[in-house]
MMTF fields as JSON, N, C-alpha, C and O atoms, coordinates in Angstrom:
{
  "mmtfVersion": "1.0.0",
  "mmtfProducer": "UNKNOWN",
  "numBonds": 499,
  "numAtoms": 500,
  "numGroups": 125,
  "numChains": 1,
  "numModels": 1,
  "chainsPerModel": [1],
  "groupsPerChain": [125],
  "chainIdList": ["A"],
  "bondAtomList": [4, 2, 8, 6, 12, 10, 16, 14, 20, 18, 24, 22, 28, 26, 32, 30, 36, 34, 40, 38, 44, 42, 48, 46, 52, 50, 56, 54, 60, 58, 64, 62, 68, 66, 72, 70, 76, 74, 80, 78, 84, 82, 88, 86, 92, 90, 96, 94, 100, 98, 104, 102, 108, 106, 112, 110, 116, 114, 120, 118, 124, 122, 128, 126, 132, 130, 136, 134, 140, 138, 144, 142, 148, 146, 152, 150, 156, 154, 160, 158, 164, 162, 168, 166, 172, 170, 176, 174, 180, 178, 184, 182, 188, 186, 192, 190, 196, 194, 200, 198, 204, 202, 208, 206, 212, 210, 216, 214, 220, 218, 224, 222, 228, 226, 232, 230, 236, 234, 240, 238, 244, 242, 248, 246, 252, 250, 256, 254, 260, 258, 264, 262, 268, 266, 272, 270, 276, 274, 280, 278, 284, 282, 288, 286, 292, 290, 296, 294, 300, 298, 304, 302, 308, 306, 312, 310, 316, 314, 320, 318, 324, 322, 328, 326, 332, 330, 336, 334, 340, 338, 344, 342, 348, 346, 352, 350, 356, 354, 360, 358, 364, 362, 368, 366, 372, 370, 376, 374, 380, 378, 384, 382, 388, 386, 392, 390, 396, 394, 400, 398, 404, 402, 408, 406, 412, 410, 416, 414, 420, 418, 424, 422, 428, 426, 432, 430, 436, 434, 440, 438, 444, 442, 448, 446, 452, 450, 456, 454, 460, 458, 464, 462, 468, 466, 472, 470, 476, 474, 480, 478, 484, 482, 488, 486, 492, 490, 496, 494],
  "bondOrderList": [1, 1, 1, 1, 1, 1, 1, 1, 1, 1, 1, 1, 1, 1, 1, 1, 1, 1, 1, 1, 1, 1, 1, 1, 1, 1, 1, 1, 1, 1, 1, 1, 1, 1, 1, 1, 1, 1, 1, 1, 1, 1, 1, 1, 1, 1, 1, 1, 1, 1, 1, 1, 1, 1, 1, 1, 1, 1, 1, 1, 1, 1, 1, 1, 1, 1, 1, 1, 1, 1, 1, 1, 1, 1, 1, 1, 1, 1, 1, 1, 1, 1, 1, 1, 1, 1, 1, 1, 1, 1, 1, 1, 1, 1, 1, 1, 1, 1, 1, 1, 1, 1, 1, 1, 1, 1, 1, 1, 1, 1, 1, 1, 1, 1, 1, 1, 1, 1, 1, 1, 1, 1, 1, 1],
  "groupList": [{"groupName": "UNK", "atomNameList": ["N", "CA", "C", "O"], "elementList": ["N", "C", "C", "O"], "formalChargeList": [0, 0, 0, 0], "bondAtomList": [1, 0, 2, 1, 3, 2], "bondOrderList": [1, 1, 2], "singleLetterCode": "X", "chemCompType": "L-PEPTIDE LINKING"}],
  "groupTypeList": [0, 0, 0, 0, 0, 0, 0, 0, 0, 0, 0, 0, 0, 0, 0, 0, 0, 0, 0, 0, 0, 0, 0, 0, 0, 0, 0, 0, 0, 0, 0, 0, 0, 0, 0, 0, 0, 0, 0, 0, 0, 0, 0, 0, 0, 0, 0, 0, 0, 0, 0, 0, 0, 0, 0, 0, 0, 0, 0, 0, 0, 0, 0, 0, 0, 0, 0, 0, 0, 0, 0, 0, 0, 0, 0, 0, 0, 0, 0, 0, 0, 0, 0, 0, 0, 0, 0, 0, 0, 0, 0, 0, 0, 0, 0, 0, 0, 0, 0, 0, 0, 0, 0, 0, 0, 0, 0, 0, 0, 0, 0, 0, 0, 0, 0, 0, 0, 0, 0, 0, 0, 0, 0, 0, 0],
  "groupIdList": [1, 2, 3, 4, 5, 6, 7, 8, 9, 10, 11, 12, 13, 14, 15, 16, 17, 18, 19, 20, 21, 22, 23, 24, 25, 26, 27, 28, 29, 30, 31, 32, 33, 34, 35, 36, 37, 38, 39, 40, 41, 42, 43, 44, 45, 46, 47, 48, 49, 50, 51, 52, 53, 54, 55, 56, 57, 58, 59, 60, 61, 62, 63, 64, 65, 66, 67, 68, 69, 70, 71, 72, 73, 74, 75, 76, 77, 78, 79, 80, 81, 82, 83, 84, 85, 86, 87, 88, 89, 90, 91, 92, 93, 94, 95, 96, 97, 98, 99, 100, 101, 102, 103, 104, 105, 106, 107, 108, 109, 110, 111, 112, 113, 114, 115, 116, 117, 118, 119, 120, 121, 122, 123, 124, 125],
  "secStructList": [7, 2, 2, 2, 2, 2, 2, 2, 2, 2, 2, 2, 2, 2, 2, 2, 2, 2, 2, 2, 2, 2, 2, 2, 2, 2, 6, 2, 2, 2, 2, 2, 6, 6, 1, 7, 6, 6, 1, 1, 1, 7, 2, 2, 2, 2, 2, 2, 2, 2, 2, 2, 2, 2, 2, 2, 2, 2, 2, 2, 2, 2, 1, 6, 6, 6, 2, 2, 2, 2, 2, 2, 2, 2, 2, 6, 2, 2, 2, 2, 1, 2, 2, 2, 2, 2, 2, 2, 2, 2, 2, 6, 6, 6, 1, 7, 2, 2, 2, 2, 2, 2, 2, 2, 2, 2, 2, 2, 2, 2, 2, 2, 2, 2, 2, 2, 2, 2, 2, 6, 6, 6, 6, 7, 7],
  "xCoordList": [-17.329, -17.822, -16.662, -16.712, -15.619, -14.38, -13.771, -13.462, -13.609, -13.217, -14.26, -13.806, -15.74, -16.129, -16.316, -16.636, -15.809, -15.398, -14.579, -14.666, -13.316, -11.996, -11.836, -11.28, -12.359, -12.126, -13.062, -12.27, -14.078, -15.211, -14.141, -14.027, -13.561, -12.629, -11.871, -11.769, -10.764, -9.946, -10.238, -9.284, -11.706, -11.997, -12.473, -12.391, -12.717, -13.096, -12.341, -12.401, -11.28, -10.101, -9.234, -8.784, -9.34, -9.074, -9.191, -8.373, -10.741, -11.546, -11.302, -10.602, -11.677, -11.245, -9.698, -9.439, -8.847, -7.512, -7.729, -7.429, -8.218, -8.106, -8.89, -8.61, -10.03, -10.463, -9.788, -9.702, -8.857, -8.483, -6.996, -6.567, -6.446, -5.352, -5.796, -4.928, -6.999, -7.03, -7.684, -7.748, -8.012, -8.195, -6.943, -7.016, -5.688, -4.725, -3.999, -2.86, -4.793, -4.4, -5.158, -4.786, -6.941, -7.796, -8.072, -8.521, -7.815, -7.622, -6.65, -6.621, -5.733, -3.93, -4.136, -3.899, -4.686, -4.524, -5.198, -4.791, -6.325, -7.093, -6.158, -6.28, -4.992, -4.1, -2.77, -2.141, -2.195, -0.615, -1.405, -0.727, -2.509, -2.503, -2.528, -2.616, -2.42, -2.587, -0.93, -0.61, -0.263, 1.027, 2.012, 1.987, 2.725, 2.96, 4.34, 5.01, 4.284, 5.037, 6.716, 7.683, 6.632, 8.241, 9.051, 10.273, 7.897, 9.058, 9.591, 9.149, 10.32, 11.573, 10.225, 9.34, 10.522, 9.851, 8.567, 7.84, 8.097, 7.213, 6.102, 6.19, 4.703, 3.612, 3.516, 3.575, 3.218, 2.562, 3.648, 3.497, 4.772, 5.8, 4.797, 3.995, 5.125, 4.604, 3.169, 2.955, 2.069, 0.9, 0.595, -0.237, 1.48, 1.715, 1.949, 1.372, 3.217, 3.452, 2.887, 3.02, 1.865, 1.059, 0.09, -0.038, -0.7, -1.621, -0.918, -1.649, 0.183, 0.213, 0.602, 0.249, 1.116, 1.113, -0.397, -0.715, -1.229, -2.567, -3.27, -4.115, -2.82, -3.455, -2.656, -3.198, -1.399, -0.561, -0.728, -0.475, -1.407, -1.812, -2.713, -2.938, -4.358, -4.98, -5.285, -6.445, -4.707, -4.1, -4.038, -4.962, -2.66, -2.454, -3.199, -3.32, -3.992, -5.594, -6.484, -6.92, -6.746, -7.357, -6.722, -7.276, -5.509, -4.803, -4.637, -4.106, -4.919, -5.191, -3.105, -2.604, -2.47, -1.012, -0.375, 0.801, -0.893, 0.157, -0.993, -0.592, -1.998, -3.14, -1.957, -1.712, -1.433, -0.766, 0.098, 0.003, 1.104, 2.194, 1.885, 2.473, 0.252, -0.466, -0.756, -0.665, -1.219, -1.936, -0.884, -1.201, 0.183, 1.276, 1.661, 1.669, 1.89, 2.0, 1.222, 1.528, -0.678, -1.225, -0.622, -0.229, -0.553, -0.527, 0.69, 0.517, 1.997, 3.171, 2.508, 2.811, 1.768, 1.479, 0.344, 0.132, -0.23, -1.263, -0.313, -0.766, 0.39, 1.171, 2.45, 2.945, 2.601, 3.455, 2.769, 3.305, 1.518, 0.433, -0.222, -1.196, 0.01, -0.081, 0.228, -0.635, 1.496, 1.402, 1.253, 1.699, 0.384, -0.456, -1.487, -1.757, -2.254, -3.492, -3.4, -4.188, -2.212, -2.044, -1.539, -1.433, -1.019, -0.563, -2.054, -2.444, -3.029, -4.677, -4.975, -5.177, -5.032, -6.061, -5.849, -6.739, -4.269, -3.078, -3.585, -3.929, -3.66, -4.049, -5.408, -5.696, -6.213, -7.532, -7.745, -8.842, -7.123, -8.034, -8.838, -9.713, -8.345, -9.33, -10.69, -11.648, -10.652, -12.02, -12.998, -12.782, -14.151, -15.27, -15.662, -14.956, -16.679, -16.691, -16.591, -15.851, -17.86, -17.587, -16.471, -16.458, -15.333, -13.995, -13.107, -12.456, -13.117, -12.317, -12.691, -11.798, -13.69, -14.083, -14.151, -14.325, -14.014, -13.274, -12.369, -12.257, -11.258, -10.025, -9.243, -8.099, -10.033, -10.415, -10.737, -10.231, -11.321, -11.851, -11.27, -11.741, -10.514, -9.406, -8.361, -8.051, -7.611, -6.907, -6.896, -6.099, -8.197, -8.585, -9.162, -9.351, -9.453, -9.878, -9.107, -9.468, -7.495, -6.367, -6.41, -6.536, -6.299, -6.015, -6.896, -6.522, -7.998, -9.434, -8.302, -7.421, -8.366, -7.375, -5.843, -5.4, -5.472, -4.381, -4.688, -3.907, -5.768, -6.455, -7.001, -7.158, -7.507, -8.445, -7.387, -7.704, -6.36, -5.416, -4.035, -3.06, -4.018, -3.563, -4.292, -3.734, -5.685, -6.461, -6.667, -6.873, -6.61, -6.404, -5.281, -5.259, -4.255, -2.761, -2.606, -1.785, -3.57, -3.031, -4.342, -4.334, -4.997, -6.003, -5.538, -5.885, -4.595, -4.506, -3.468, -2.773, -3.312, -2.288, -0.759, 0.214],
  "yCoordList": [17.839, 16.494, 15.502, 14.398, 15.921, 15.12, 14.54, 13.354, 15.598, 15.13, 13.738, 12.706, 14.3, 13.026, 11.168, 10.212, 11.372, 10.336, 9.874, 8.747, 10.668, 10.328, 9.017, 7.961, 9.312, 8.337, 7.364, 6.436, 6.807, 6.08, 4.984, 3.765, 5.721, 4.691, 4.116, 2.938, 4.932, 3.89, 3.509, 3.303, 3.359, 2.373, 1.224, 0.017, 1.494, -0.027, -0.882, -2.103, 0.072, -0.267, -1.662, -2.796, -1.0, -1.571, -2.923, -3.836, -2.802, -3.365, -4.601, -5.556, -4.549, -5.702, -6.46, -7.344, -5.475, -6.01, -6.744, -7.913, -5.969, -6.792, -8.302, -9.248, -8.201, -9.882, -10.741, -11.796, -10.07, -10.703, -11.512, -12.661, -10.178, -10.753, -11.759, -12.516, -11.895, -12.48, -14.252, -15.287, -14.031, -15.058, -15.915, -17.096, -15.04, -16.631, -16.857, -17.322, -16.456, -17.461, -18.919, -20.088, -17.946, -18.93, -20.116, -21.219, -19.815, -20.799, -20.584, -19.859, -21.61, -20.823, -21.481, -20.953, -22.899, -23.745, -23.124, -23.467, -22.126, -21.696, -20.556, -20.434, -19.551, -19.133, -19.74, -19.176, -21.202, -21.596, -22.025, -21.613, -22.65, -22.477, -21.895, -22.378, -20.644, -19.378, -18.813, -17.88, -19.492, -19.376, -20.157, -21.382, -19.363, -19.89, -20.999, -20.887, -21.88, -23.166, -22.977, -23.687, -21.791, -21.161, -20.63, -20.486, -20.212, -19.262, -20.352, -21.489, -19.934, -21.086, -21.111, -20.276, -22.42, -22.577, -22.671, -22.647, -22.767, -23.44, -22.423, -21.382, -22.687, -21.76, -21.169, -19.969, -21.842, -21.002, -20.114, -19.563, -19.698, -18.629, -17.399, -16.529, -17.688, -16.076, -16.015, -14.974, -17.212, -16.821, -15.842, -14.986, -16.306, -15.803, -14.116, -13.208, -14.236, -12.952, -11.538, -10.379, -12.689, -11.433, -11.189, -10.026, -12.226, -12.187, -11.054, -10.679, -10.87, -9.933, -8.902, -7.866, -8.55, -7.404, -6.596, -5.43, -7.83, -6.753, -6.332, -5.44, -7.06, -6.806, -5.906, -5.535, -5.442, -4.437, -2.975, -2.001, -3.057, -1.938, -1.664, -0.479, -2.88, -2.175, -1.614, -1.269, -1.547, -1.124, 0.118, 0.924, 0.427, 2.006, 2.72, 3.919, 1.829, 2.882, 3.522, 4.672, 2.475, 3.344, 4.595, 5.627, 4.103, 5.535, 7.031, 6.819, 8.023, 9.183, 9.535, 10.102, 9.182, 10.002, 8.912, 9.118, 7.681, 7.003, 6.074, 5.061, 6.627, 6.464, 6.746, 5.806, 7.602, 7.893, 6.81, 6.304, 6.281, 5.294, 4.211, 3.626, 3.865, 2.342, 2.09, 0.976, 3.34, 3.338, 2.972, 2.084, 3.422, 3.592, 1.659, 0.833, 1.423, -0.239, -1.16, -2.352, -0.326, -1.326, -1.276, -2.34, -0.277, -0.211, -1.204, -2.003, -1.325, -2.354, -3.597, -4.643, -3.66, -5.42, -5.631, -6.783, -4.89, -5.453, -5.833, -6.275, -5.577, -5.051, -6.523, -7.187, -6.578, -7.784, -9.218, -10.263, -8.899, -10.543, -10.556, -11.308, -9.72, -9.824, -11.282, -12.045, -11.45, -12.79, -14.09, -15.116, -14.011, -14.847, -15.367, -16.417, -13.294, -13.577, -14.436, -15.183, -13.959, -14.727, -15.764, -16.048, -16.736, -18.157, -18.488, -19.099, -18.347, -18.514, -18.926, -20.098, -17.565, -17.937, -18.682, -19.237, -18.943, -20.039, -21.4, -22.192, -21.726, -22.575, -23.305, -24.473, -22.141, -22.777, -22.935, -23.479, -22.689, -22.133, -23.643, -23.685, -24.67, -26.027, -26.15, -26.829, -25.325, -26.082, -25.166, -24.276, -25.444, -25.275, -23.688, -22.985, -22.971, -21.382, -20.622, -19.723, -21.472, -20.365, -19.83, -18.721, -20.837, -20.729, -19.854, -18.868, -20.239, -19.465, -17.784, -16.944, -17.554, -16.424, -15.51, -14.298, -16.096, -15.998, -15.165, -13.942, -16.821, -16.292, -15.09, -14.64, -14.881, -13.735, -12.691, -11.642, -12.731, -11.482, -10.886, -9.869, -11.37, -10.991, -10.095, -9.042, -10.459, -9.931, -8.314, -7.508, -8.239, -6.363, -5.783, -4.569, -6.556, -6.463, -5.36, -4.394, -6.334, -6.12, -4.337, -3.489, -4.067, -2.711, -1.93, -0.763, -2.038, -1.07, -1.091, -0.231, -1.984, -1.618, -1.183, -0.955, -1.116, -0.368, 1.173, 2.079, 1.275, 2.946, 3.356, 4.576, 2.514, 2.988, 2.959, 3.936, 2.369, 2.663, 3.827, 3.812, 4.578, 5.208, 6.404, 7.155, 6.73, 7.674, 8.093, 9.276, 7.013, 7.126, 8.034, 8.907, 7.486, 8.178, 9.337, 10.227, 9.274, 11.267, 11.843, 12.904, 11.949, 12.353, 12.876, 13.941, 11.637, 11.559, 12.626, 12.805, 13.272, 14.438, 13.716, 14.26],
  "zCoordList": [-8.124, -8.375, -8.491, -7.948, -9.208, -9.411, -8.098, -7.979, -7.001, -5.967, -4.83, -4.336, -4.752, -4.807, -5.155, -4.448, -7.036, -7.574, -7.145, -6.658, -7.163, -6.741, -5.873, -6.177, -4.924, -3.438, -3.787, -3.626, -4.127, -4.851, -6.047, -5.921, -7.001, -7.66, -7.373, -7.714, -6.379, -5.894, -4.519, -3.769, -3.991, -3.042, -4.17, -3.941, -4.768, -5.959, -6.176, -6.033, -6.693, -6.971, -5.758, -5.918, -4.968, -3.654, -3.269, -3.159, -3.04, -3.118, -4.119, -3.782, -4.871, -6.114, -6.75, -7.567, -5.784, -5.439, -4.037, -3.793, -3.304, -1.924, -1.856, -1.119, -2.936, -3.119, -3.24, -2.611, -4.67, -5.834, -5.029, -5.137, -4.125, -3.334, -2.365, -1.93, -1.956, -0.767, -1.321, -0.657, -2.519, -3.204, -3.781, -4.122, -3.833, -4.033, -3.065, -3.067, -1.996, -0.568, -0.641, -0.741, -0.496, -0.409, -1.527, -1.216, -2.56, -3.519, -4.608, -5.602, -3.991, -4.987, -6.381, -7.467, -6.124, -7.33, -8.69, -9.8, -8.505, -9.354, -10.215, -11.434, -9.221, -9.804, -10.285, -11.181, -9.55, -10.282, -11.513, -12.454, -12.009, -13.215, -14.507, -15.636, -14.035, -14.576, -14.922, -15.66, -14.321, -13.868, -15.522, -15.633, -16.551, -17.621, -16.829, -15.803, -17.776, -17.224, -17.72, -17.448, -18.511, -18.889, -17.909, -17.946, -16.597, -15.507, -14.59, -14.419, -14.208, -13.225, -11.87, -11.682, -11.085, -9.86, -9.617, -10.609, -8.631, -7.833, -7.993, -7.342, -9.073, -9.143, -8.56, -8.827, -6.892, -5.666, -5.47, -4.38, -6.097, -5.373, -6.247, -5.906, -6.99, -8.286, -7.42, -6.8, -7.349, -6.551, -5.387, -5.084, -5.0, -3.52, -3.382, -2.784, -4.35, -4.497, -4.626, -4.231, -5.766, -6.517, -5.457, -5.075, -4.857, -4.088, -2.372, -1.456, -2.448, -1.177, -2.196, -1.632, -3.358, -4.106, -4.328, -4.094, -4.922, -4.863, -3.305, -3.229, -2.165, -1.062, -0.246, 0.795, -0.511, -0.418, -0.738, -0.028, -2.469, -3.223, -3.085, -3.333, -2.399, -2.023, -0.536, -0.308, 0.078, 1.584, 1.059, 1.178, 0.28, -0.657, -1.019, -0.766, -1.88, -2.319, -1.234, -1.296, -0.033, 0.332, 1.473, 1.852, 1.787, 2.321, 1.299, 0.209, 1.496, 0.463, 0.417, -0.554, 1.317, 1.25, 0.631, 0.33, 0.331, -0.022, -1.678, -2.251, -1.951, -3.463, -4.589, -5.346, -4.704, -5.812, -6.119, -7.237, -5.13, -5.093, -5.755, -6.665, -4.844, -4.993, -6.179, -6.694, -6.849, -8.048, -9.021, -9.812, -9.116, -10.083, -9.831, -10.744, -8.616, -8.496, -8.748, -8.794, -9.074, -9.557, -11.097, -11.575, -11.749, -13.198, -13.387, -14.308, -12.638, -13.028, -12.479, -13.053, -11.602, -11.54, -12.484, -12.864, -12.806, -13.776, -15.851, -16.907, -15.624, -16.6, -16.516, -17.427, -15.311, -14.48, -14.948, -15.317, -14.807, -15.013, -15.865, -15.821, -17.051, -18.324, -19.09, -19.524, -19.138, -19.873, -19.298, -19.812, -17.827, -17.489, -18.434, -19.017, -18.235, -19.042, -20.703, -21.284, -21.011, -22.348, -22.698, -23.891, -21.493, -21.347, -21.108, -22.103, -20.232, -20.286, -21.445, -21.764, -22.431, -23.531, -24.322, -24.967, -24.517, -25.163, -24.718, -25.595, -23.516, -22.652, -22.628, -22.368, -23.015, -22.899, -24.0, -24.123, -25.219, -26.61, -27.166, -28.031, -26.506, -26.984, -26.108, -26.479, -24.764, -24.045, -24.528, -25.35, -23.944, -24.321, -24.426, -23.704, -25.207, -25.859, -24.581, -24.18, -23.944, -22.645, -21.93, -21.397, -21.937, -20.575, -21.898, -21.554, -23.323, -24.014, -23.769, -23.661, -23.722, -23.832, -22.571, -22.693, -21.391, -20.098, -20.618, -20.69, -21.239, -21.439, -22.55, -22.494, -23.254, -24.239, -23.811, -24.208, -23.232, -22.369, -21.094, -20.585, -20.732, -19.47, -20.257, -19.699, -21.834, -22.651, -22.458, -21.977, -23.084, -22.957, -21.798, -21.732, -20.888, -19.886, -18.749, -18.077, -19.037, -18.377, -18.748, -17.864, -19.992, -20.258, -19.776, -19.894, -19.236, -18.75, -17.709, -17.684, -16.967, -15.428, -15.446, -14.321, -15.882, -16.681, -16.779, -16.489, -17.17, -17.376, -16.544, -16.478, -15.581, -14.689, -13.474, -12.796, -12.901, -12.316, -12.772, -12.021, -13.724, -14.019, -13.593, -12.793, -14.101, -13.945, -12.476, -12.208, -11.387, -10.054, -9.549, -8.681, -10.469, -9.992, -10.66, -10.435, -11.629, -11.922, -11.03, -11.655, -10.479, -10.106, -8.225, -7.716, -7.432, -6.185, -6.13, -7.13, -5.183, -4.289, -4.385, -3.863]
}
């Protein structure tokens, strides 16, 4: 049964990187703000970045010889855009309950994918 799962998670996985990457092409502005205003340069550089990092890793996922690698690179970029998520909740903590709680909720969020990309990489060949 395990081996069935296997390929099922990190096509998800993938999958939801390959959006997520292909989304700060299609709309960058929604990520340079996400972007803490302490790092040197031009939002859209870090955007950019990240956005061919997750569409990179998920390329990885779904190749089975090269899942293990990807997986281990999602766990450092998710880990990488961490204190995004927490310039966010910093960021938003005046607007309205709903967007705080967005931003609250991305916090622990981050760590499910953290685990769930780990669990990929001990699992793959």
């Amino acid at each position: 049964m395990s081996k069935s799962i296997k390929p099922i998670s990190a096509y998800l996985l993938a999958t939801f990187l390959g959006v997520a990457g292909v989304s700060h092409f299609a709309v960058p502005d929604q990520f340079n703000a996400l972007i803490p205003k302490w790092l040197p340069g031009d939002p859209s550089l870090y955007t950019y970045i990240s956005g061919l990092a997750e569409i990179a890793i998920a390329i990885g996922l779904f190749n089975l010889k090269t899942r293990k690698r990807a997986a281990w690179g999602a766990v450092v970029l998710f880990i990488a855009v961490y204190p995004g998520n927490l310039y966010m909740a910093y960021d938003w903590r005046d607007r309205e309950l709903g967007q705080q709680l967005v931003a609250y909720g991305r916090l622990p969020f981050q760590f499910l994918l953290i685990w769930w990309a780990i669990t990929i990489s001990r699992k793959a060949n």
